[in-house]
C-alpha positions in Angstrom: -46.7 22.5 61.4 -49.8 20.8 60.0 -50.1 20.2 56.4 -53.4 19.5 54.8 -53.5 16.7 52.4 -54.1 19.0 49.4 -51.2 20.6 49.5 -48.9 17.8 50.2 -50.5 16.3 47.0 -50.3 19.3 45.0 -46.6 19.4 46.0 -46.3 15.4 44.7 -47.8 16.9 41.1 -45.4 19.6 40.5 -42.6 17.2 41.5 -43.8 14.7 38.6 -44.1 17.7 36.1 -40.5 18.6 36.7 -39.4 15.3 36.0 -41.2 15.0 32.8 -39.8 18.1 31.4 -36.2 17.2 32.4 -36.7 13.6 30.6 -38.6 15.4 27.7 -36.2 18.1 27.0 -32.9 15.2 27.4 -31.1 15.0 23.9 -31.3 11.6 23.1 -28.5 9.9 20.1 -30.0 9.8 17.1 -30.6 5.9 16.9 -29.8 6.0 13.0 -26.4 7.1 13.0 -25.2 4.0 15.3 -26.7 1.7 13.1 -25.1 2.9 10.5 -21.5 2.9 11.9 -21.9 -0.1 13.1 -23.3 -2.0 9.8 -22.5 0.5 7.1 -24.9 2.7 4.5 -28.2 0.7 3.9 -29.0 -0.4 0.5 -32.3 1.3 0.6 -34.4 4.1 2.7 -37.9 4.3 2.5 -39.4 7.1 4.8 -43.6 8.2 4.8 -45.7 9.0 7.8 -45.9 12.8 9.3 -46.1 14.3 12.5 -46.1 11.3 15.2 -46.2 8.7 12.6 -43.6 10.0 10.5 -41.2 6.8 10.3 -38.0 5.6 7.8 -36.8 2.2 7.0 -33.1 1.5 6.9 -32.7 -1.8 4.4 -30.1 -4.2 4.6 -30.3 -6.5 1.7 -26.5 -8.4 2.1 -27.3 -12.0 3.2 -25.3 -12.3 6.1 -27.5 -9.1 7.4 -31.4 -9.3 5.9 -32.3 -6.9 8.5 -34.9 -3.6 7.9 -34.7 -1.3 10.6 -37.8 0.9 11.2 -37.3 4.4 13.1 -39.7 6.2 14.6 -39.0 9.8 15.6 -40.2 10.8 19.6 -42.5 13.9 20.4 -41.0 17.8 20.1 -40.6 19.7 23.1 -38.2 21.8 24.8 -37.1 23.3 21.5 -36.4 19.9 19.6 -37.8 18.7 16.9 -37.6 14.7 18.5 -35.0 12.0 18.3 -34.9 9.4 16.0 -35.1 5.6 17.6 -35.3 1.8 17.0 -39.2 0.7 17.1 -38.8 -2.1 15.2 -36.1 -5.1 13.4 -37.7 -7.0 10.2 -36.3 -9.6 8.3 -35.7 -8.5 4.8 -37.6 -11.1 2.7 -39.3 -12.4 5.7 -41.4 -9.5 6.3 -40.5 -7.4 2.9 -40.4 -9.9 0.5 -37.1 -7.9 -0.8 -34.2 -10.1 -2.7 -31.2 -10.9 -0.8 -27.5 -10.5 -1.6 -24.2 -11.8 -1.3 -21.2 -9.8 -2.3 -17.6 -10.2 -2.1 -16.2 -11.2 0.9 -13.3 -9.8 2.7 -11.0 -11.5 5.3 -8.3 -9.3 6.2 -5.4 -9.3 9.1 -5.5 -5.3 9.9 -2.2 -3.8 9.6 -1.7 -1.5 13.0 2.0 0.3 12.7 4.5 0.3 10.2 7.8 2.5 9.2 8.2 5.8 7.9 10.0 5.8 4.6 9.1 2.1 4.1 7.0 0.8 1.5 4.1 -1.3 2.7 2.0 -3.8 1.5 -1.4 -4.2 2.2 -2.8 -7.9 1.6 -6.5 -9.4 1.2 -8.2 -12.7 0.5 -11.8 -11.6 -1.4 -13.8 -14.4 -2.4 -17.3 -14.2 -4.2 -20.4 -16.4 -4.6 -19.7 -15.8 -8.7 -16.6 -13.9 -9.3 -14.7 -10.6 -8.2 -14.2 -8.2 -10.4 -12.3 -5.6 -8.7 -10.8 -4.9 -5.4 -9.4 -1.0 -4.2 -7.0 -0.2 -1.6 -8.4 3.4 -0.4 -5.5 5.4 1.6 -4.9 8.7 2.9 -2.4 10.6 5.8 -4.4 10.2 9.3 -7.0 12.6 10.2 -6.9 14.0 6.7 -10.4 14.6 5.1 -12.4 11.5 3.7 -12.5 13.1 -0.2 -8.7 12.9 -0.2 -8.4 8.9 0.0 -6.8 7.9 -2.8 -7.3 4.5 -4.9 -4.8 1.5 -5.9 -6.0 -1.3 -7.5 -4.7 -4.1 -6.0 -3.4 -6.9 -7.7 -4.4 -10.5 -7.7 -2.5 -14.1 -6.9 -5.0 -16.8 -6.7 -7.5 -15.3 -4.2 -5.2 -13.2 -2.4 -5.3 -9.4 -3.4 -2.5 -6.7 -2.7 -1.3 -3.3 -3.4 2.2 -1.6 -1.4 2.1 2.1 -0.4 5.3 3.7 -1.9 7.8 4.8 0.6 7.0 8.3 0.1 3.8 8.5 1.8 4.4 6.1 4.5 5.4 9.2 7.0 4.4 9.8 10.4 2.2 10.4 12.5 0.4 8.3 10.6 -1.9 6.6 7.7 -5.5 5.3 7.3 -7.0 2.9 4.6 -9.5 0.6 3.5 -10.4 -2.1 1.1 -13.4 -1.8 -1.2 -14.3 -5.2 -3.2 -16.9 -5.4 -6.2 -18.5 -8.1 -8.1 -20.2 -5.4 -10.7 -23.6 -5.4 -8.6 -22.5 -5.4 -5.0 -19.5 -4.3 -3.2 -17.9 -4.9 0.5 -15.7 -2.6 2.3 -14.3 -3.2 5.2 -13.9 -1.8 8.2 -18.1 -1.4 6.9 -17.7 2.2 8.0 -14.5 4.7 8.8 -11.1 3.4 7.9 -8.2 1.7 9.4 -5.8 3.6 11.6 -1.9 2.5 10.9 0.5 4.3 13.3 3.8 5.5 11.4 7.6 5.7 13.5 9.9 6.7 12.7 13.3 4.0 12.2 15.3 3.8 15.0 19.0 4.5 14.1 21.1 0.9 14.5 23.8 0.7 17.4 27.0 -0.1 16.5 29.4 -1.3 19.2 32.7 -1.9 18.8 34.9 -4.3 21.6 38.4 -3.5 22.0 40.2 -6.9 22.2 43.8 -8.1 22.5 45.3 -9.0 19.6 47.3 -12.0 20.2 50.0 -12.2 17.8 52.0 -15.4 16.7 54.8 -16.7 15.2 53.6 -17.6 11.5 56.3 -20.5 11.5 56.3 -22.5 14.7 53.2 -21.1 16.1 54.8 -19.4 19.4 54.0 -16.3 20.8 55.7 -13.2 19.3 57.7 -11.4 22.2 55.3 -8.8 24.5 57.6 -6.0 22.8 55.8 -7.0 19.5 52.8 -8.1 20.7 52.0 -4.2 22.4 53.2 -2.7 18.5 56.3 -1.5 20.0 59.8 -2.2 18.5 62.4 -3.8 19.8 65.1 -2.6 18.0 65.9 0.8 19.6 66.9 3.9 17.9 
């Protein structure tokens, strides 16, 4: 059956409208969260604009980073109130003219499994462009709340920093922990965001195995064997 042009174009329009409003209505990932797992809270967050224009600017002032990243927030629809993206990367002092950083630095070999009822020590090597004045071990049991990490200060030989987990609360299934360094302006932690995940087992009970071997018994004189009758542990004087 014939169809007239009209209609196979009108058809072509409310093809395109459907699209848009499935695209319009997709949840996209809020583009600031990422950035901050990945590099950590920003040193500064400056936010202005309304409506469409309404933007925020996510600083990074730490020297190995000098990055400002501006979000931009897309159109409502659907029931959303828009998704937070990328527009735009600065430099810092570049573009800012903001003051650049350096904290402590941490270089650290992350500690993966360990015992239960072990102690454990936890080592760092923090270095600083001017000194370090303090460096934390943060731990708590895995999957427990953040608030419940607990502190120990962790003590210093030459550049090296450490602190040991008591045996007590090195228990499975496991632990997590972090290190947080400060040179009273700045501080590093590292992993930047989350903690480290140390899986806990239990110790394996040793294996003891005994070998059942002939005992070859001699004649503490001249060396010779002693007869078979004493070398089985039977007598050979009879009753």
């Amino acid at each position: 059956m014939f169809k007239s042009p009209k209609t196979t174009i009108l058809r072509i329009i409310i093809v395109c409208i459907g699209i848009l409003i499935v695209f319009s209505c997709s949840e996209e990932k809020d583009m600031r969260e990422g950035v901050v797992e990945a590099l950590g809270e920003p040193d500064d967050i400056e936010s202005g604009g309304s409506g469409p224009y309404k933007y925020e600017l996510y600083y990074y002032l730490n020297k190995d980073l000098n990055r400002v990243y501006e979000f931009r927030k897309s159109a409502s629809g659907c029931g959303s109130s828009g998704n937070w993206y990328v527009e735009s990367i600065w430099y810092a002092d570049y573009h800012f003219g903001r003051e650049l950083y350096e904290p402590p630095y941490i270089e650290h070999a992350e500690v993966k499994t360990a015992t239960s009822g072990q102690a454990l020590k936890i080592s760092a090597i923090v270095t600083d462009d001017e000194h370090v004045i303090s460096v934390d071990l943060f731990y708590k049991a895995l999957n427990a709340a953040d608030s419940l990490a607990v502190p120990i200060p962790m003590a210093v030989s030459d550049s090296t920093y450490s602190a040991t987990l008591p045996a007590s609360v090195v228990k499975a299934p496991g632990l997590e922990y972090y290190i947080e360094a400060s040179d009273g302006n700045h501080k590093s932690k590292l992993p930047p965001s989350g903690f480290f995940a140390i899986e806990v087992t239990d110790a394996q009970p040793s294996k003891i195995t005994t070998a059942n071997k002939a005992i070859d018994r001699k004649n503490s004189t001249t060396g010779e064997p002693l007869p078979e009758t004493l070398n089985n542990g039977s007598s050979p004087v009879g009753p």
